[in-house]
Residue, then its C-alpha position, 0 to 999 in steps of 0.5 A: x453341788x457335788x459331782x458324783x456321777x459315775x466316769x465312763x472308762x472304755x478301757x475298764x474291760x481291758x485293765x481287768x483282762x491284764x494280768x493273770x488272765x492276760x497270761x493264760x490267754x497268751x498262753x493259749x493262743x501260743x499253744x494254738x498257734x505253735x500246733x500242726x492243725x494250725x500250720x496246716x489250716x494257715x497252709x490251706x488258707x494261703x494255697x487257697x488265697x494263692x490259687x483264688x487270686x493268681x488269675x487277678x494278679x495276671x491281669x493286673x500284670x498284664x495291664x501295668x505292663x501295657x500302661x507301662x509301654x504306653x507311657x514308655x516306660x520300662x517294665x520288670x521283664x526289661x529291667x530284669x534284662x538289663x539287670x542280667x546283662x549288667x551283671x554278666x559285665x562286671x563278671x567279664x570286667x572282674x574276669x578281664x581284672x584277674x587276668x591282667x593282674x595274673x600277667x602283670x605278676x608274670x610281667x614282674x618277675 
């Protein structure tokens, strides 16, 4: 007995897109992609994404701000402050640095 039955090949369409037709179809789709329509249509989609989901991101916000505080546990807005504050110390420390090296110059002469 004889196995002669034909194989399924799921990837039969795609070995035959390759190639030439793979070529232009990048082709295009560059062309496309690289026009003013496009950029202007991906900048309206973005804006409107933006302006749809901004309320929801607010509330979002607002409620892991909370869940935060409950837990006692810092939020962004306290570790931006401390972020802040630490970085004004090490300029005061890199300020007092200079000016001790600037009198310990002086102190040598």
């Amino acid at each position: 007995m004889s196995d002669e039955t034909p194989k399924f090949d799921p990837f039969a369409p795609w070995k035959q897109f390759q190639g030439p037709m793979m070529e232009a179809w990048s082709k295009a789709m560059s062309e496309a992609v690289a026009s003013d329509d496009f950029a202007r249509s991906m900048g309206e989609t973005l804006n409107s994404y933006l302006e749809t989901s901004a309320p929801l991101q607010k509330q979002f916000e607002s409620a892991m701000e909370k869940y935060l505080q409950g837990m006692q546990l810092p939020t962004r807005a306290e570790f931006l402050a401390f972020s802040e504050r630490l970085t004004g110390l090490e300029m005061r420390l890199d300020d007092m640095e200079a000016k001790i090296d600037k009198i310990l110059s002086l102190l040598e002469k």
